[in-house]
N, C-alpha and C positions, 0 to 999 in steps of 0.2 A: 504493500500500500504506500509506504513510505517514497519509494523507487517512480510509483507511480506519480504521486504528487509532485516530486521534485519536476518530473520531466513535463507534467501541465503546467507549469510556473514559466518554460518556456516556450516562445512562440503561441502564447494562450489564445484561447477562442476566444476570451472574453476580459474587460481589466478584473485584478485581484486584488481583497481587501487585505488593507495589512495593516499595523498598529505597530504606535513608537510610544515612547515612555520618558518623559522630562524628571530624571530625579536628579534632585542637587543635596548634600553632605557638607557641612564646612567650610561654604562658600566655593565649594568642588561639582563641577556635573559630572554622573555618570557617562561613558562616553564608552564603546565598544569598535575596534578594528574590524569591518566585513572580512568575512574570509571566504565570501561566494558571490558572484556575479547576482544582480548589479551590483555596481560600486565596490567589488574587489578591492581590498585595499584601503578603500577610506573609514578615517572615524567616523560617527555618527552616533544618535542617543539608540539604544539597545528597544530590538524592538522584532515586529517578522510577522508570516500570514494570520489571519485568525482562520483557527479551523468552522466547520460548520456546528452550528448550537451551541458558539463561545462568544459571549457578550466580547464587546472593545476590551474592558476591565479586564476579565478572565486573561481574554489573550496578553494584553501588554503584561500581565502579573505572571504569567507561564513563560512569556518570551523573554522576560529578563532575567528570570530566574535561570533556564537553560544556558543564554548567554551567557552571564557572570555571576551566577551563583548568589546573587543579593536576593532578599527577599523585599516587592512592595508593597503601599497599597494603593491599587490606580484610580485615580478620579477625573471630572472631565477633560474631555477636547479642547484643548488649546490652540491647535492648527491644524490646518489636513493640506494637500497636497496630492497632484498625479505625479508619474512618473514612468515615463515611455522613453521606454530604447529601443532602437533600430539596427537592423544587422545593416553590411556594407553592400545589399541588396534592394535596402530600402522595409525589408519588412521586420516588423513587433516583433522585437525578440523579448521583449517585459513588459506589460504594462500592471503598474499599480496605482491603486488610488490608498495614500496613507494617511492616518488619523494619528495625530501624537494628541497625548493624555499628561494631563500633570500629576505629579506622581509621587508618594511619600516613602521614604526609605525606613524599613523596618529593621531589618537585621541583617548577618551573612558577612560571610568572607567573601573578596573576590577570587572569583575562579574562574575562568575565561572559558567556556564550551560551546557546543553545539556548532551554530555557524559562524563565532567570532574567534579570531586570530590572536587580537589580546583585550583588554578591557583596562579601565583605569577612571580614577577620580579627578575631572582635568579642573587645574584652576584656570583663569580668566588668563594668564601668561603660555598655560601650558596651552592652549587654543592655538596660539603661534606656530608652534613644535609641531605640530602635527597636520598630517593632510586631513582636515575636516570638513564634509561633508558640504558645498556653499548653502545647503536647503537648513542644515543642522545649525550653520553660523549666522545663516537668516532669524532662523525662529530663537537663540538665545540671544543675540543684539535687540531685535524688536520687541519680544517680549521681555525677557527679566533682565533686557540693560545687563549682557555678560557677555563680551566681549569687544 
């Protein structure tokens, strides 16, 4: 099933819901390295599809947990966003429609899994340091004045 769903995510019949998770720590936001297409490689807030019969909440609360082992607790929508990519053919090779959720940090180690490379608590300078996201340094500029 698993196998199955990864290879619907590409080239899909249709856009797919996904959900992000704005949590912040000690003036630090959670922040997760992709480690699978789209956006291989970049930071971004910790986040990934909603399955079917999983509220936004559910899912951003399972997808950050898988990601980096924190546990939250997610409340609403703070911004949503598409995002479509195109192979060098011209055709959808992704399209998402994602909903980021503001998000309270409960507990947990960080532990980087599932589909992120690495995971960290970035301050406002570490934002610099790293290749992040331009959607991810939209939404903490505009909204909570962090970066």
């Amino acid at each position: 099933m698993a196998e199955n769903m990864e290879s619907s995510k590409k080239y899909p019949d249709q856009p797919m819901l996904a959900v992000g998770a704005v949590v912040f720590k000690e003036q630090k936001v959670l922040l997760v390295k992709r480690g699978k297409a789209p956006s291989k490689g970049a930071w971004a807030i910790p986040g990934g599809s909603v399955k079917v019969g999983e509220t936004l909440k559910q899912a951003a609360e399972r997808e950050v947990f898988e990601e980096t082992g924190i546990k939250i607790k997610a409340g609403e929508p703070v911004y949503s966003f598409e995002s479509i990519e195109q192979d060098e053919n011209g055709a959808v090779r992704f399209h998402y429609y994602i909903v980021d959720l503001e998000a309270e940090y409960l507990d947990g180690e960080m532990t980087p899994g599932d589909d992120a490379d690495d995971a960290a608590w970035v301050s406002v300078d570490g934002l610099k340091e790293k290749n992040v996201n331009p959607r991810t340094l939209e939404l903490l500029s505009d909204l909570y004045d962090f970066g």
